[in-house]
LUMVEX-882375 format. One record per residue: residue in one letter; x, z, y of N, C-alpha, C in turn. Coordinates in steps of 0.02 Angstrom, whole numbers, padded with zeros to 5 digits, always signed. Each point is the difference from the previous one (the first is absolute). Layout:
% residues N
AXZYXZYXZY ...
END
This chain:
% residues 416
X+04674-03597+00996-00028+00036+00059+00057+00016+00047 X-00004-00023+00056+00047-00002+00056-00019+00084+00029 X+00058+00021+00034-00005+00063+00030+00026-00019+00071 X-00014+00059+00051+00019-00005+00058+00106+00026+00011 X+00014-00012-00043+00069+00011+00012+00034-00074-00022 X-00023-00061-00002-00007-00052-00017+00027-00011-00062 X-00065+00039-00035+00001-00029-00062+00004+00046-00056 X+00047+00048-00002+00037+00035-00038-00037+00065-00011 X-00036+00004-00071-00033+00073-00009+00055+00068-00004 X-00035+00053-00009+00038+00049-00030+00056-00009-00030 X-00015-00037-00055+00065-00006-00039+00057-00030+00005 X-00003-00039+00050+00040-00034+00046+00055+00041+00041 X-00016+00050+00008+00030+00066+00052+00056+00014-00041 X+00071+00019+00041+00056+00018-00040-00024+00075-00002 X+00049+00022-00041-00028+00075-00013+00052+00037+00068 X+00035-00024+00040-00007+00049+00048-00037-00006+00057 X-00039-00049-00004-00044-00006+00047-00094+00045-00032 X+00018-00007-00061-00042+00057-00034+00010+00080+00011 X+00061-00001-00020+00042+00067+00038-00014+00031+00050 X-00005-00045+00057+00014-00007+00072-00098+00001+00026 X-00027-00016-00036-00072+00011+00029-00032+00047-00047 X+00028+00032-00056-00040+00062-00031+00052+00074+00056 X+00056-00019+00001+00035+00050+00060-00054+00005+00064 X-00029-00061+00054-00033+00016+00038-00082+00013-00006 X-00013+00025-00091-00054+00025+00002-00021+00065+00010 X+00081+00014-00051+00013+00093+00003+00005+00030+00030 X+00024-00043+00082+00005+00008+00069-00054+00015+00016 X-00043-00043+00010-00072+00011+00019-00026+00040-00027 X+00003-00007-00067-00043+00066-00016+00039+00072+00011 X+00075+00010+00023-00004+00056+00006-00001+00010+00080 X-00011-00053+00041-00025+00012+00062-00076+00019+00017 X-00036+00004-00039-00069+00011-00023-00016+00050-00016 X+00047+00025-00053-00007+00053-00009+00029+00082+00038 X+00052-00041+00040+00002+00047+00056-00002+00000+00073 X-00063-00059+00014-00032+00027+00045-00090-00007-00010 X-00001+00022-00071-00078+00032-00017-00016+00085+00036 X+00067+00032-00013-00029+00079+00037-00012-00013+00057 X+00064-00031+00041-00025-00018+00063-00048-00009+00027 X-00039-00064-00017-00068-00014+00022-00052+00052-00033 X+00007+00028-00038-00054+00046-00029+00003+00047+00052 X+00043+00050+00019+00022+00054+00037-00034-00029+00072 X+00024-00062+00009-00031-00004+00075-00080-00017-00004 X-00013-00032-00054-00097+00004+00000-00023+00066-00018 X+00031+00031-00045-00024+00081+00012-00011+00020+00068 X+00074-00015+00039-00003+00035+00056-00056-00019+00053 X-00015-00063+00000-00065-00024+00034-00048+00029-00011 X-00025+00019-00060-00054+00007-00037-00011+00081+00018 X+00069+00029+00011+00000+00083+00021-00045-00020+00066 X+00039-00030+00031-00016-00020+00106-00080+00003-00004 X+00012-00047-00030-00072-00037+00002-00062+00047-00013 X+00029+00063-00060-00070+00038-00012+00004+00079+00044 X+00067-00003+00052+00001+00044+00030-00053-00023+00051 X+00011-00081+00027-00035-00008+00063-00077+00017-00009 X-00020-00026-00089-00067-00012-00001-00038+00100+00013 X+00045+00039-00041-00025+00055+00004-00009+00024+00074 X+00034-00022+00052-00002+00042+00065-00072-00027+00034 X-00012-00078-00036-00042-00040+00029-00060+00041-00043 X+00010+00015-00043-00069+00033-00046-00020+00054+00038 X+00050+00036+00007-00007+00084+00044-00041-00012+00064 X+00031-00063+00058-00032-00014+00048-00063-00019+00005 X-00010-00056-00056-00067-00018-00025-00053+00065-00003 X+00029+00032-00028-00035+00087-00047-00043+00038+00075 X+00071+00012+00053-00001+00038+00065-00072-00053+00038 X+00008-00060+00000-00043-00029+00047-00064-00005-00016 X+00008-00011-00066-00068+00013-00038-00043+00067+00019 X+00046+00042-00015-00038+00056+00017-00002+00028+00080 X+00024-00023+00043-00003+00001+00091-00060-00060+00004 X-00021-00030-00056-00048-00057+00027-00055+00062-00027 X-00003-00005-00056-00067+00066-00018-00034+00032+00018 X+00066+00064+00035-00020+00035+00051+00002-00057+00063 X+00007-00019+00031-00035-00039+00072-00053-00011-00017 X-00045-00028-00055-00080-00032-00029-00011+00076+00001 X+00007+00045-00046-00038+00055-00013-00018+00053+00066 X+00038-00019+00059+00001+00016+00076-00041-00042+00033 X+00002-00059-00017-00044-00059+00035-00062+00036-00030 X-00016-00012-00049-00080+00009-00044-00010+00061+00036 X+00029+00078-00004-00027+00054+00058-00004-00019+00055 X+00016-00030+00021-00023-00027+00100-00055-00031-00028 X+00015-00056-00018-00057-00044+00001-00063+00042-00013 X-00012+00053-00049-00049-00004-00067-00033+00069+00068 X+00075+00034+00031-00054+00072+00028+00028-00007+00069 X-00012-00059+00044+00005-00007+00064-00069+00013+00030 X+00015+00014+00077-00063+00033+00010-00042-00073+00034 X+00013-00057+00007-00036-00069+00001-00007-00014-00065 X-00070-00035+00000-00002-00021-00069+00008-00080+00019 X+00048-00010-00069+00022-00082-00009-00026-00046-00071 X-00040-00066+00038-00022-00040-00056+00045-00071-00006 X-00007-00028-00073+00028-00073+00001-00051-00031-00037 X-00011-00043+00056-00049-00029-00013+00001-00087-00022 X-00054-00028-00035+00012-00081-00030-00037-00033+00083 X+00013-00055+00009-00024-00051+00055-00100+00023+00016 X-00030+00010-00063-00072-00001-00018-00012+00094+00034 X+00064+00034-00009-00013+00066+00028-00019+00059-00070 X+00018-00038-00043+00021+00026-00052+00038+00064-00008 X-00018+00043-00029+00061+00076-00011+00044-00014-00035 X+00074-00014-00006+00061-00003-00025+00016+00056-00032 X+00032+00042+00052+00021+00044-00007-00017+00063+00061 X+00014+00075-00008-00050+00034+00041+00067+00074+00008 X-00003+00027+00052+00042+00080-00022-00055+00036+00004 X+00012+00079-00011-00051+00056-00040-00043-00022+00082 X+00042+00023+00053-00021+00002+00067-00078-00041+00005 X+00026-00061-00017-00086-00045+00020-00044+00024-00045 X+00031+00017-00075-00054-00007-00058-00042+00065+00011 X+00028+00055+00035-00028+00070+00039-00034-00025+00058 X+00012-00028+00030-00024-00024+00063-00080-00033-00022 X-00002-00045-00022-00041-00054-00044-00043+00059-00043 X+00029+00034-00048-00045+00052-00051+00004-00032-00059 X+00043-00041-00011+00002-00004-00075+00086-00012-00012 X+00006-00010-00091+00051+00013-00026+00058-00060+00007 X+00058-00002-00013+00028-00061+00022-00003-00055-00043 X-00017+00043-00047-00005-00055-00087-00078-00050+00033 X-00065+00037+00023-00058-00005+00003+00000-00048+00102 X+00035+00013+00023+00022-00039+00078+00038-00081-00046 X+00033+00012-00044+00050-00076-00002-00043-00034-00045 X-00011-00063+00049-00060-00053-00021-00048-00007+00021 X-00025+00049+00066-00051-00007+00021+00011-00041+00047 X-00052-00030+00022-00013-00036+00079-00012+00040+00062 X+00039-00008+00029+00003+00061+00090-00073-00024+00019 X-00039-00060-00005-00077-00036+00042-00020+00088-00054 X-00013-00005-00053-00031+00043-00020-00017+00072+00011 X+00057+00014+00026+00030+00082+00040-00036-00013+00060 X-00001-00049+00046-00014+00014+00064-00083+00005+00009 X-00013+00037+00046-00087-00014+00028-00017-00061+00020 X-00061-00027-00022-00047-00045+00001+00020-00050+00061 X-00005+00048+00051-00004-00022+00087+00061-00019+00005 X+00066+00015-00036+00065-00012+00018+00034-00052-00023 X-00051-00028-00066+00044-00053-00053+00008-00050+00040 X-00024-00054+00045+00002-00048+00039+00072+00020+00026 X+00023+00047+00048+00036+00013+00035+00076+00020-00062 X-00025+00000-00071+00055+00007-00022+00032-00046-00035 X-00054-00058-00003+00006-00091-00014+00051-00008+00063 X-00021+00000+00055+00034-00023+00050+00073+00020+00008 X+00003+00082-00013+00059+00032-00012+00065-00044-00035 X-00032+00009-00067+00040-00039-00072+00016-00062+00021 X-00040-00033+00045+00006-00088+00012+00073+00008+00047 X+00008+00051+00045+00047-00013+00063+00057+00045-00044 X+00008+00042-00065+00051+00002-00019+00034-00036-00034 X-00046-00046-00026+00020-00062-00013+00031-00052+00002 X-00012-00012+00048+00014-00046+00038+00082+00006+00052 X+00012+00069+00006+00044+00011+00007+00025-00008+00093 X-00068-00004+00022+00010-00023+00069+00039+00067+00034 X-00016+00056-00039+00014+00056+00059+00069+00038-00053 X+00048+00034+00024+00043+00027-00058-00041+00069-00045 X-00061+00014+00053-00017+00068-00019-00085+00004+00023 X-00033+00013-00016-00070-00010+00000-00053+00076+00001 X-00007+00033+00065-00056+00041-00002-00089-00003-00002 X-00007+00058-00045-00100-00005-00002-00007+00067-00017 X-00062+00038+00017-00015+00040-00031-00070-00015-00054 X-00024+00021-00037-00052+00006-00042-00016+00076-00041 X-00067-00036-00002-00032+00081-00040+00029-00015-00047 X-00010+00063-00042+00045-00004-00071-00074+00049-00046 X-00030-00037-00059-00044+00033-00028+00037+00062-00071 X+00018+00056+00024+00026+00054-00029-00038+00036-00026 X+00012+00013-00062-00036+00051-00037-00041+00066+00043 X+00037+00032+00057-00015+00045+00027-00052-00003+00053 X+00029-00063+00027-00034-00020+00082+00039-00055+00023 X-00043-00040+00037+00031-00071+00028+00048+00026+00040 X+00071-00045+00013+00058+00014+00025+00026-00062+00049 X-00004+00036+00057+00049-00066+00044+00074-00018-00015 X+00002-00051-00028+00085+00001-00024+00043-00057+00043 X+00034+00009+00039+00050-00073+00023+00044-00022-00055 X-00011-00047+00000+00041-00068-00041+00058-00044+00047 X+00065+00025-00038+00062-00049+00047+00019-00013-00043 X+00000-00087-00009+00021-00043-00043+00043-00047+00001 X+00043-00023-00027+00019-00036-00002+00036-00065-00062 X+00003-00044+00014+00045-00026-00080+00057+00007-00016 X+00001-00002-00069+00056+00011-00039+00069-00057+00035 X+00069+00028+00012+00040-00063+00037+00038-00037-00045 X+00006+00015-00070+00037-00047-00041-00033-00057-00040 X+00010-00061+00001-00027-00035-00018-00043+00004-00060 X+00047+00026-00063-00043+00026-00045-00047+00034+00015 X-00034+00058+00042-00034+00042+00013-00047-00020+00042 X-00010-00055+00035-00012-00023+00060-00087+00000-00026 X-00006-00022-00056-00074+00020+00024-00041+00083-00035 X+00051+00047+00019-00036+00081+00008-00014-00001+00061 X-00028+00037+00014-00019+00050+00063+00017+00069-00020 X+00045+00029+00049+00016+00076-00004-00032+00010+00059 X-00040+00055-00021-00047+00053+00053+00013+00070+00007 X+00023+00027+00052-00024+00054+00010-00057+00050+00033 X-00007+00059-00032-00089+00022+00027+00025+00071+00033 X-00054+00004+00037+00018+00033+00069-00069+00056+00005 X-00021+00051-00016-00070+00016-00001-00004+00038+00074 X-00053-00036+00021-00013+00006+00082-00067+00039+00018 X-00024+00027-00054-00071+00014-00001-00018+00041+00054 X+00058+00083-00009+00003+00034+00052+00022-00010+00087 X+00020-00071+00011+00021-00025+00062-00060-00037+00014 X-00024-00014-00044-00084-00048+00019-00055+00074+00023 X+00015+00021-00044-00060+00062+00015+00013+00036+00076 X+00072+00012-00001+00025+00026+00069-00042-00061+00064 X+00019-00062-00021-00005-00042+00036-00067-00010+00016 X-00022+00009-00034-00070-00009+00025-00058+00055+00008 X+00030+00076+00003+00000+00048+00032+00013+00007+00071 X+00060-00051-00009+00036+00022+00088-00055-00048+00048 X-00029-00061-00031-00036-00052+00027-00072+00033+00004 X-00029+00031-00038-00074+00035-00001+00002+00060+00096 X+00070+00042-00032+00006+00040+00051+00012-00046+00082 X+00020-00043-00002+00010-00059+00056-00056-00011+00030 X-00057-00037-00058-00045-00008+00007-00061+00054+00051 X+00016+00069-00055-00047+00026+00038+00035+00018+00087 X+00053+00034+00010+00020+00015+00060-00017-00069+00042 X+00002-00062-00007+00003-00049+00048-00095-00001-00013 X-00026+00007-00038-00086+00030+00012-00004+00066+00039 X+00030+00034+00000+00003+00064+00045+00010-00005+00051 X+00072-00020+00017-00009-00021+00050-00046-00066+00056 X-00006-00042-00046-00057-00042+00042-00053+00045+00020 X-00037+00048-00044-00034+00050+00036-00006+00038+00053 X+00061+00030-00013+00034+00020+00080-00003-00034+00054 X+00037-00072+00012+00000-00036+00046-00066-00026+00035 X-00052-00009-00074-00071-00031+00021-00051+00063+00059 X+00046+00078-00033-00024+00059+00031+00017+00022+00042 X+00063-00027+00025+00013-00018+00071-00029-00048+00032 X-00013-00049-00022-00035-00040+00043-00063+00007+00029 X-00060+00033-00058-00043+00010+00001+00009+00063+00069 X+00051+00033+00004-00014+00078+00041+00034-00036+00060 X+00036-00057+00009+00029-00038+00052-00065-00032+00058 X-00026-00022-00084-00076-00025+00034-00043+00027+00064 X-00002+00065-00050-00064+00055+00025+00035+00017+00089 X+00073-00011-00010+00018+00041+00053-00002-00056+00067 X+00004-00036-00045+00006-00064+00079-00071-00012+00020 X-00060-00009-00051-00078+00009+00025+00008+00080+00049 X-00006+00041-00015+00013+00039+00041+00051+00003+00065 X+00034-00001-00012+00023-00023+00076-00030-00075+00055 X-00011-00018-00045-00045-00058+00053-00050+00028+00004 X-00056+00023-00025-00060+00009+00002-00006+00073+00033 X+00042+00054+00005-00006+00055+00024+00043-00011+00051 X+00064+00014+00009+00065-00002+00049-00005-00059+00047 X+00008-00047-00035-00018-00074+00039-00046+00005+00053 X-00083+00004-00034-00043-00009+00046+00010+00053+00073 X+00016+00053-00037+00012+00050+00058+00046-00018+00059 X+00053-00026-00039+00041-00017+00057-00017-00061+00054 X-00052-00047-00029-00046-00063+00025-00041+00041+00047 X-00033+00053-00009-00057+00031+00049+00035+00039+00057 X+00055+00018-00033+00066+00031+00086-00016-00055+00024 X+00052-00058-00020+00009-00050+00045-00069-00039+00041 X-00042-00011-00004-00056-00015+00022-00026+00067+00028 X+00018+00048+00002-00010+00041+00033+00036+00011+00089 X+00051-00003-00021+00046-00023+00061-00009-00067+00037 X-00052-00052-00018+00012-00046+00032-00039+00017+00080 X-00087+00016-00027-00022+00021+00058+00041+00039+00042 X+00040+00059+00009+00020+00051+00010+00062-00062+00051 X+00030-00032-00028+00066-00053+00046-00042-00024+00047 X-00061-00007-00016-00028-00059+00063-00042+00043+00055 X+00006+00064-00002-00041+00052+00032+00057+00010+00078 X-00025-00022+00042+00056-00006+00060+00006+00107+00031 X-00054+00025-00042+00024+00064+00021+00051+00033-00044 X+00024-00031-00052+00066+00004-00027+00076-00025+00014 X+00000-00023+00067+00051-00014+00008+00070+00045+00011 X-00042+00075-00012+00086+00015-00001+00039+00030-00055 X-00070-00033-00063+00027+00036-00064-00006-00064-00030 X-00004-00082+00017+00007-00055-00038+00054-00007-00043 X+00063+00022+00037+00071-00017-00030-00012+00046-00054 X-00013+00041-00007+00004+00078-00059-00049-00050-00053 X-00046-00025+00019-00048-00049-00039+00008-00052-00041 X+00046-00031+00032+00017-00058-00002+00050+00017-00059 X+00081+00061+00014+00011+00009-00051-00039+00016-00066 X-00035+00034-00004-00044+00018-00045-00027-00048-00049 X-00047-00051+00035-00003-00071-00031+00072-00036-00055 X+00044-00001+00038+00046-00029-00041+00030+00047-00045 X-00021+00051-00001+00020+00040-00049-00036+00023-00062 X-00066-00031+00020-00058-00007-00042+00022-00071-00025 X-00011-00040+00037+00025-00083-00038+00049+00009-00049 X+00051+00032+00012+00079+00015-00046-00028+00028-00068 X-00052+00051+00013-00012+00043-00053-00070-00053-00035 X-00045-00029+00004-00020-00060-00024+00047-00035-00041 X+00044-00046+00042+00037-00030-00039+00047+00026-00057 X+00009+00069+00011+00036+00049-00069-00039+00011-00047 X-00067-00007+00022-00032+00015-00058-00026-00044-00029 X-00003-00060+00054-00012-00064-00058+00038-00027-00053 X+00072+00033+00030+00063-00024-00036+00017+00052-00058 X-00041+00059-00004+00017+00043-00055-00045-00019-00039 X-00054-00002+00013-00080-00038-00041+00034-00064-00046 X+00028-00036+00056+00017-00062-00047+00037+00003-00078 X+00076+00068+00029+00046+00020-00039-00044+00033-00062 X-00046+00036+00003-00038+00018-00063-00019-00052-00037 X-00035-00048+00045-00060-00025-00039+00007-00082+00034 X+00045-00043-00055+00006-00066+00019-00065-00023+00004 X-00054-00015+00040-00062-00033+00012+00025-00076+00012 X+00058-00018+00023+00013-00051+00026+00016-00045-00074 X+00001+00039-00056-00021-00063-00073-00068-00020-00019 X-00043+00032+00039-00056-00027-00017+00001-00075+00044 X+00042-00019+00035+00003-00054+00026+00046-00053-00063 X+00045+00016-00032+00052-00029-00039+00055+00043+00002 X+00038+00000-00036+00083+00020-00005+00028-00032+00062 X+00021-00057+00023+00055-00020+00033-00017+00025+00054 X-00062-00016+00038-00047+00030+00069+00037+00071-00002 X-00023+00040-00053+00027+00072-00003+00056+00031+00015 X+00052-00053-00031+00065+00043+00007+00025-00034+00072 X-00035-00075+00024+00018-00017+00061-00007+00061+00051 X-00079+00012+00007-00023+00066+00035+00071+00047+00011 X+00000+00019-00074+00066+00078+00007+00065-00036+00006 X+00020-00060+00005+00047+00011+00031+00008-00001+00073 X-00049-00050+00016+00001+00009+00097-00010+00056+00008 X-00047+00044-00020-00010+00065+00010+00070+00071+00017 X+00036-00037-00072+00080+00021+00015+00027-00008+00042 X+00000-00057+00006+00056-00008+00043-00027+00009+00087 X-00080+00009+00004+00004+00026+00061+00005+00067+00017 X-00009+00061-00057+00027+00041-00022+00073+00031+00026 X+00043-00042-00062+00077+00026+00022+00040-00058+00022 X-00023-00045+00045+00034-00029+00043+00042-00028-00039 X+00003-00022-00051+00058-00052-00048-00041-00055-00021 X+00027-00069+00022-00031-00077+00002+00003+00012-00076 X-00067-00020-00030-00029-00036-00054-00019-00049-00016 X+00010-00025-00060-00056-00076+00006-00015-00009-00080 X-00054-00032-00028-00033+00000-00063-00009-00061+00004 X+00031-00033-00069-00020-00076-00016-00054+00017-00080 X-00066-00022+00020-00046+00009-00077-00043-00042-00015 X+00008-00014-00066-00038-00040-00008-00082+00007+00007 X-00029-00040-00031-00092+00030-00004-00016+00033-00066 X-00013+00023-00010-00023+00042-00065-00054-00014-00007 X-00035+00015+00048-00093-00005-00012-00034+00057-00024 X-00041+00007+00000-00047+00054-00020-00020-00006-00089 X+00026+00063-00045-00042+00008-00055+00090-00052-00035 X+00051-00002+00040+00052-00053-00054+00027+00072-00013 X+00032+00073+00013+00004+00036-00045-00033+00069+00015 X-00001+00044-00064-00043+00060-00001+00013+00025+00070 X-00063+00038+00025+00018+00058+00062+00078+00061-00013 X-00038+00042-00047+00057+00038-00020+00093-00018+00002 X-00008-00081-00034+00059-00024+00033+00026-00044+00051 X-00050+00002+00044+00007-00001+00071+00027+00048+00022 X-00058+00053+00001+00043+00077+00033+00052+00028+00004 X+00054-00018-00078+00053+00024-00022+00033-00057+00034 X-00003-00065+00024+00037-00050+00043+00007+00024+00064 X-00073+00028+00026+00019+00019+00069+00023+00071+00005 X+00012+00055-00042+00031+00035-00006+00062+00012+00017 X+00035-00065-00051+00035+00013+00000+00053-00050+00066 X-00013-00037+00030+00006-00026+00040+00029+00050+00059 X-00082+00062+00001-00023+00017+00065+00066+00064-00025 X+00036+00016-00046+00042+00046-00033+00061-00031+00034 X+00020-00063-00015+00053-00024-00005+00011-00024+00085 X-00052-00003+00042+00021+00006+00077+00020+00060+00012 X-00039+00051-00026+00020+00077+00037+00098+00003-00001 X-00002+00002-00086+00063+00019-00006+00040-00050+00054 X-00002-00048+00014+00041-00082+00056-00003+00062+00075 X-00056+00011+00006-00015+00053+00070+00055+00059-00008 X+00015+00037-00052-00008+00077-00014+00083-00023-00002 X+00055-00045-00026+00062+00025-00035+00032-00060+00013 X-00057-00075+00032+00054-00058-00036+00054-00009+00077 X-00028+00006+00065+00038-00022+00058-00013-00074-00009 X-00048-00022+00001+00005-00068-00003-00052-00039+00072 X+00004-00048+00013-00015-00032+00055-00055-00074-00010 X+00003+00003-00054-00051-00058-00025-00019+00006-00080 X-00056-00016+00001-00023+00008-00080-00036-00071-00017 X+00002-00031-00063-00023-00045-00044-00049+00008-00048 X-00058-00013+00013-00047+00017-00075-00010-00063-00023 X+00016-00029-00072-00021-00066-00016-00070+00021-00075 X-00073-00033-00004-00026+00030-00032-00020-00075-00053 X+00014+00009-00061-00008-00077-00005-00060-00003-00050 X-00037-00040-00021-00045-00021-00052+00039-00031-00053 X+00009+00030-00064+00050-00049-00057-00081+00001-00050 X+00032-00035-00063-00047-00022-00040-00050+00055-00032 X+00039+00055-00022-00019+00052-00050+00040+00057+00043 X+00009+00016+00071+00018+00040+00013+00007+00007+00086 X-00006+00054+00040+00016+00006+00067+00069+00017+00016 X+00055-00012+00043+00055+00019+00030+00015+00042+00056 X+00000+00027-00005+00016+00017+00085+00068+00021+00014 X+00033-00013+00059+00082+00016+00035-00018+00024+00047 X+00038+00059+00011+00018+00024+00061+00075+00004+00026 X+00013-00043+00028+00079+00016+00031+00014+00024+00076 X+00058+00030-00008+00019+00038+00069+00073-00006+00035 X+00000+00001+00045+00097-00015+00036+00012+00066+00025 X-00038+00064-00054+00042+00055+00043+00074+00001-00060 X+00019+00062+00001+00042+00042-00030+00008+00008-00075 X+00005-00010-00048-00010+00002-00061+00023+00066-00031 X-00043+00015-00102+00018+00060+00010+00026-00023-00082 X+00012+00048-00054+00012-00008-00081-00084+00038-00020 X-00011-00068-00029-00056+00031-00031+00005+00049-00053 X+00066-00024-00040+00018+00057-00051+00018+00075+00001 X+00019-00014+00082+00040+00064+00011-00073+00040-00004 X-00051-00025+00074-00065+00031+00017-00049+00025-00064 X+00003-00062-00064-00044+00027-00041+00025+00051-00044 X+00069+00010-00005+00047+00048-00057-00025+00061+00058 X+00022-00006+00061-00027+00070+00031-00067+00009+00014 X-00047-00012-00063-00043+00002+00020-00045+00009+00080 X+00030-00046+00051-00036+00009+00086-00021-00058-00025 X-00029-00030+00062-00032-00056+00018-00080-00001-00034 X-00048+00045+00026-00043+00032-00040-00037-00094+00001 X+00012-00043+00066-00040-00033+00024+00010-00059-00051 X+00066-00012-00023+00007-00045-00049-00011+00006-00071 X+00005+00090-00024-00030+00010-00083-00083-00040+00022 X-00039+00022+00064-00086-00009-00007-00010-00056-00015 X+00046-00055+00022-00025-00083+00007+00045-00006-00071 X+00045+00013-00027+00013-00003-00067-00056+00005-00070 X-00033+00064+00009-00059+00045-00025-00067-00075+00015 X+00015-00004+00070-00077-00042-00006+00012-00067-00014 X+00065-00036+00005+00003-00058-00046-00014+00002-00066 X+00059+00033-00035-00028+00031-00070-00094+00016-00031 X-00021+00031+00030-00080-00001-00001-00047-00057-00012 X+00040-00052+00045-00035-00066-00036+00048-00047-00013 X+00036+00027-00046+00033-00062-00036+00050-00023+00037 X+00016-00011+00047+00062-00027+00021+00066+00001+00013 X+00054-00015+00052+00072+00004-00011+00024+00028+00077 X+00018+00039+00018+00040+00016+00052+00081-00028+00005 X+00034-00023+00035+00074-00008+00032+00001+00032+00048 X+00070+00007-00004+00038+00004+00077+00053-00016+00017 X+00014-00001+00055+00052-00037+00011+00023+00019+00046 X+00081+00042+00007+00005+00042+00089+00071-00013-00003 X+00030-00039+00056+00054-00019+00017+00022+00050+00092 X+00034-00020+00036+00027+00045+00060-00043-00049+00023 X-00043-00072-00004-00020-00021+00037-00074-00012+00008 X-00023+00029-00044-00066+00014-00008-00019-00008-00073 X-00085+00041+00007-00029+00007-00067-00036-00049-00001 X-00006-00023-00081-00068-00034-00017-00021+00050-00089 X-00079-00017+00028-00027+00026-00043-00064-00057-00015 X+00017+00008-00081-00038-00078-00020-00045+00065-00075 X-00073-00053+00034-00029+00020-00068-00054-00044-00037 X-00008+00008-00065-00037-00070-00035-00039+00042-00033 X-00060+00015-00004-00075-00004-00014-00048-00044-00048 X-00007+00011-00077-00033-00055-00036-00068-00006+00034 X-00026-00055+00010-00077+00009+00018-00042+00030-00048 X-00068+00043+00015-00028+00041-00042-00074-00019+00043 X-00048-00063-00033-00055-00023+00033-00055+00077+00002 X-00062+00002+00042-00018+00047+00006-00052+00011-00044 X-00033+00056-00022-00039-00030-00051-00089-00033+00014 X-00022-00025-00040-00061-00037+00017-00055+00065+00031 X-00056-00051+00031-00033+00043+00029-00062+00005-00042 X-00006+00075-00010-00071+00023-00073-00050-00035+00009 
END
């Protein structure tokens, strides 16, 4: 058997070459043996490091643990006794999870709320609208999603608003977190404040109709009493001008006549101001009438572009409140505006009447006038738009006013 020293086993070796390699064992081994503390001492010393770091890391661990605890056991009091109540809900509208807030709200327990279906909570009339709800939180079109619904409560049905929205982490993405909003007492207000609306704008239509009615009486009377009288002067005086033994009291006569004519025409023109007769012809005819009438009046060029309306296209009553307010909205142009020309445009729309009035006088702040409570002339035509439904503007620059108003049509009713 050949060896790698070519050839020559063990026994082959002189003995100081035996010598000479048991010498560099004793070496080794006593280099071994003194640097065994060495390396021991320094893996101890690691092993110290090492369980110093882990303990500080334990302690920190310990501290965060318990700063996380308390943050949840702070979270769970908000959440559990906030004064909104909050649901998490499954895609189907499912109860997840609930704080005390809703499960009080709702009337039952939170154990007895988680698992129910919200379709089930809501009133009959509302479930459609709370399909539709669930579909658009869904879907994710909106970040945040309002509704209100009844809520069937142990106590009494409850108006509750629902603001919803989805969960934003992917994992979560198909909850719905809701919060509830109980509105019951803002509904009740609300539709208190609307009853009380109701009746005052019935009250007042009363009023107005009881003006009209006493507007009526007064303009038959003056034509029929005042009028005629003043017709039987004048025909009284005619013989009396043509009597040649009056010639030296004709002129005294003559005034007289035209001072009778003047007072005729005042009283035709106050008759009118009561009692629009000129709609029994149509609306446009009507307000045409009062405005030439105006403007031969107070001497400021007018002009009216209108359409045809026709007879029976809307109620009388809201006729009246058209020419009202029209015959309102010249005075004030006469009374404050300084203006030199006026515009009435009266239009026929589909489901509604328009009317403009614009002016090139002086302009004023409507805000200022209505905060100081003046302008008695603009609260009335405010008041009588309002009455039937419609919208007042204005519009007042240094270079003139316009005043625009829109009127739903309100057909008249059938005849018994």
């Amino acid at each position: 058997m050949r060896t790698r020293n070519g050839g020559r086993g063990p026994g082959n070796r002189t003995p100081e070459q035996v010598q000479a390699a048991l010498e560099r064992l004793q070496k080794k081994a006593h280099d071994l043996r003194a640097a065994e503390p060495r390396a021991t001492n320094s893996v101890r010393h690691e092993i110290s490091v090492y369980q110093e770091e882990l303990l500080i890391q334990n302690e920190a661990l310990i501290s965060a643990q318990a700063q996380l605890e308390e943050t949840r056991d702070r979270f769970i009091e908000l959440y559990d006794f906030a004064p909104t109540g909050y649901l998490t809900l499954d895609q189907n509208g499912v109860v997840r999870e609930c704080n005390l807030t809703a499960a009080a709200m709702i009337g039952k327990s939170k154990t007895a709320l988680t698992g129910t279906s919200l379709l089930g909570l809501v009133h009959a009339d509302y479930r459609p609208a709370l399909m539709r709800f669930l579909k658009h939180c869904r879907s994710g079109a909106h970040t945040q999603v309002e509704e209100v619904f009844l809520i069937q409560t142990t106590d009494e049905p409850r108006y509750v608003q629902f603001l919803c929205r989805v969960r934003g982490t992917p994992a979560t993405r198909h909850e719905l977190f809701a919060a509830m909003i109980d509105v019951t007492d803002r509904r009740r207000l609300e539709h208190e404040r609307a009853q009380l609306a109701e009746e005052r704008a019935a009250l007042a239509s009363r009023l107005l109709s009881a003006q009209e009615d006493e507007r009526r009486e007064i303009a038959r009377n003056l034509h029929d009493d005042v009028g005629q009288q003043v017709t039987a002067l004048r025909l009284t005086f005619e013989p009396l001008l043509a009597d040649p033994a009056a010639t030296d009291i004709r002129p005294r006569l003559v005034h007289m006549q035209e001072r009778l004519a003047q007072l005729d025409a005042s009283l035709h023109l106050i008759s009118a101001g009561l009692r629009p007769s000129a709609l029994d012809l149509g609306m446009a005819p009507a307000l045409r009438q009062l405005v030439n009438d105006w403007a031969t009046a107070s001497g400021i060029a007018a002009s009216l572009e209108a359409d045809d309306f026709g007879l029976g296209w809307m109620a009388p009553d809201v006729e009246t409140q058209i020419y009202r307010i029209l015959q309102e909205a010249l005075t004030n142009v006469a009374k404050h505006a300084g203006a030199s020309r006026v515009r009435v445009v009266l239009k026929r729309l589909t489901t509604a009447a328009s009317l403009v009035i614009e002016d090139d006088g002086h302009g004023f702040d409507p805000q200022t006038v209505r905060a100081a409570k003046h302008g008695l002339g603009l609260i009335g035509m405010r008041e009588r738009v309002q009455l039937v439904g419609g919208k007042l503007e204005v519009t007042s620059t240094a270079r003139g006013t316009t005043v625009s108003v829109k009127i739903p049509r309100r057909a008249p009713p059938p005849p018994r």
